[in-house]
N, C-alpha and C positions, 0 to 999 in steps of 0.2 A: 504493500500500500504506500507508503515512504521509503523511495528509494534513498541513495547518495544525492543524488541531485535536487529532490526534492528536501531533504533538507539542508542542504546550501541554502538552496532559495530561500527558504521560512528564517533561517537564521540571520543572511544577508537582509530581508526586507525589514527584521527587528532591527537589526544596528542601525540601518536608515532611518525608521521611525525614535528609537534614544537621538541621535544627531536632530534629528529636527525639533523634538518636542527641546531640546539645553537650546539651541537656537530660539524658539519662541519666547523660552525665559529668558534669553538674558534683554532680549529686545524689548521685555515689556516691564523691565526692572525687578524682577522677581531673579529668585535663587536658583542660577542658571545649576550648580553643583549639588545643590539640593533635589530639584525635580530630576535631573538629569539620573543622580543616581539612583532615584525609584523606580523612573522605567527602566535603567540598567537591572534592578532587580527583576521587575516584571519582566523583562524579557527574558534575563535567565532561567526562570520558571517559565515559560512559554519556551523556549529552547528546547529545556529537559523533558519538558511534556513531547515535545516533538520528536525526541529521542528515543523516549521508553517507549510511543508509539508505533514509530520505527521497526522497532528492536522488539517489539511484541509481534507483531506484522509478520515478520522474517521469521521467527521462531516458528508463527503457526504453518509461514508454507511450506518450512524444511520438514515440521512430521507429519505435512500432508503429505507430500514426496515421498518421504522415509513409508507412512504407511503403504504408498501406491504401489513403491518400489517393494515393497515386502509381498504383498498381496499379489503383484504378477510374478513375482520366484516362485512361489508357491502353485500356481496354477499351474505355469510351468512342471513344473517338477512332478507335479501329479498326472498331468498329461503324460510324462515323458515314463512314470511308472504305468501306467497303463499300455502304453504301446508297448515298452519291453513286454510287461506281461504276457499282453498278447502272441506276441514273435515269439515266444519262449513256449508257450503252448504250442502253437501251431507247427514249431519245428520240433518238440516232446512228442510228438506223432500219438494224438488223440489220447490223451494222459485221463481225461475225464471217464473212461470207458473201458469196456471189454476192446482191444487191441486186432485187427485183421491185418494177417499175413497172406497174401496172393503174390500170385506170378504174372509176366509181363515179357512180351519176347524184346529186345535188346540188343544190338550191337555186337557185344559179347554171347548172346544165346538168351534163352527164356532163365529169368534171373526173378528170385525173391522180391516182391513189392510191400509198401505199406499199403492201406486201403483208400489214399489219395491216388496209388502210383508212381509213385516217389518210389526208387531205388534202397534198397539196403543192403547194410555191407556188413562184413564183419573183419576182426579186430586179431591180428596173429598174437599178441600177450595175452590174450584173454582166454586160456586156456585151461580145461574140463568149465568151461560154462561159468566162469567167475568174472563179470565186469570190472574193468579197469581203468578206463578211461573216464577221468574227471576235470571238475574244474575247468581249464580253457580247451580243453582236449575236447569235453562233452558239449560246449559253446561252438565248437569246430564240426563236432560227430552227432548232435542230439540222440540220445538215446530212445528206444519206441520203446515206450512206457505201456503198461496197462492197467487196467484196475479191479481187473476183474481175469478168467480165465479167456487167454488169448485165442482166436479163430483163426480155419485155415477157408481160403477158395481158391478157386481154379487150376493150379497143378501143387500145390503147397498140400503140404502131405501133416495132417491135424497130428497123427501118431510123435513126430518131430517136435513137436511143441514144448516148451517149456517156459518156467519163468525163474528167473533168480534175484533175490535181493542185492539194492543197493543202499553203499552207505550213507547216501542221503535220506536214505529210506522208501523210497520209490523202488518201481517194482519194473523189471526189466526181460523183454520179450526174448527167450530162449530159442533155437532153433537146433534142431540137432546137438551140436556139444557147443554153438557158441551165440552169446549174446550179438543182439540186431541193431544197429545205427542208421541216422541219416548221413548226409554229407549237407554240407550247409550252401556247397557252390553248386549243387546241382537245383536248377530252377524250372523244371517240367518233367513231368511224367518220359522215361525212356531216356532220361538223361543216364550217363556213368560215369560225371567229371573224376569222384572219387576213385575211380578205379587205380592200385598199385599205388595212392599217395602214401611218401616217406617208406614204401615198399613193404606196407603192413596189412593195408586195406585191399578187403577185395569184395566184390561180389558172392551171392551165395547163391548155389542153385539148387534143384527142387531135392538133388537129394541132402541136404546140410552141408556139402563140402562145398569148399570156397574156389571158386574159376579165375584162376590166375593169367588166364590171356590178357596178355598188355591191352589196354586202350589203344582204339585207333585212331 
């Protein structure tokens, strides 16, 4: 409401009116030092009023700011847990549910799917059926989750099934002797970017064994 400049001004037009009222006294014989220094006062108190006014002004817009700036982080930030959420599910391969495992012909041959169609692979450390891959590994691989007893369709053989615990406590779709992943660079149905990455990953085929033909 009062910036810098506006109290220049108010300050400036007070000194002018002290000069002129010692002027008016001394011109009409009265006590030029006398009045003069009462509006001196009076104006210093008009100053000060104009300062704390100022100075009250400024306080209230910096924690209107402060609140605004608060209140859009916040929105922020809850937006931004949401959407992870979501992408975290959606690459958990239907974590909410009973879990489907189907087949899909491929590139490499008729390969393991989830029941989007997305690709699965599995994992050479992860041996007799104990998952392994965590933390930035599982942000890389998402694991297919289930939550219930996992489904087989189309050449996916139900007998193969299994599930094993994880340490997060999630529950982790078995297939033969090895736990199921996604790959996170593959982006449609019939994709096998993952195929041979870091020379661990590979495809699985209907019978559980993993198909190690290079990617073409």
């Amino acid at each position: 409401m009062f910036g810098p400049h506006s109290r220049s001004w108010a300050v400036g037009r007070i000194a002018g009116a002290v000069l002129a009222v010692g002027l008016l006294a001394s011109a009409c014989g009265g006590s030029a030092s006398t009045t003069a220094s009462s509006a001196g006062a009076a104006a210093s108190s008009v100053a000060s009023a104009v300062g704390s006014a100022a100075d009250a002004a400024g306080s209230k817009l910096s924690s209107a700011a402060d609140k605004a700036t608060s209140a859009a982080a916040s929105a922020a930030s809850a937006a931004s847990s949401k959407v992870s959420s979501a992408v975290s599910s959606v690459k958990a391969g239907d974590a909410t549910g009973p879990a489907e495992v189907t087949t899909a012909s491929t590139s490499l041959g008729v390969v393991l799917v989830g029941a989007k169609g997305m690709t699965l692979y599995m994992f050479d450390p992860d041996t007799g059926g104990t998952p392994t891959c965590y933390d930035a590994c599982a942000v890389a691989w998402p694991p297919l989750l289930t939550t219930g007893d996992p489904t087989a369709a189309g050449d996916a053989n139900a007998a193969l099934l299994k599930t094993a615990p994880r340490t997060d406590g999630a529950t982790q779709v078995v297939y033969g002797d090895w736990p199921l992943y996604y790959w996170e660079k593959d982006t449609k149905p019939g994709d096998v970017t993952g195929q041979a990455v870091g020379g661990k990953w590979w495809v699985v085929g209907v019978d559980g064994q993993p198909i190690k033909t290079p990617a073409s």
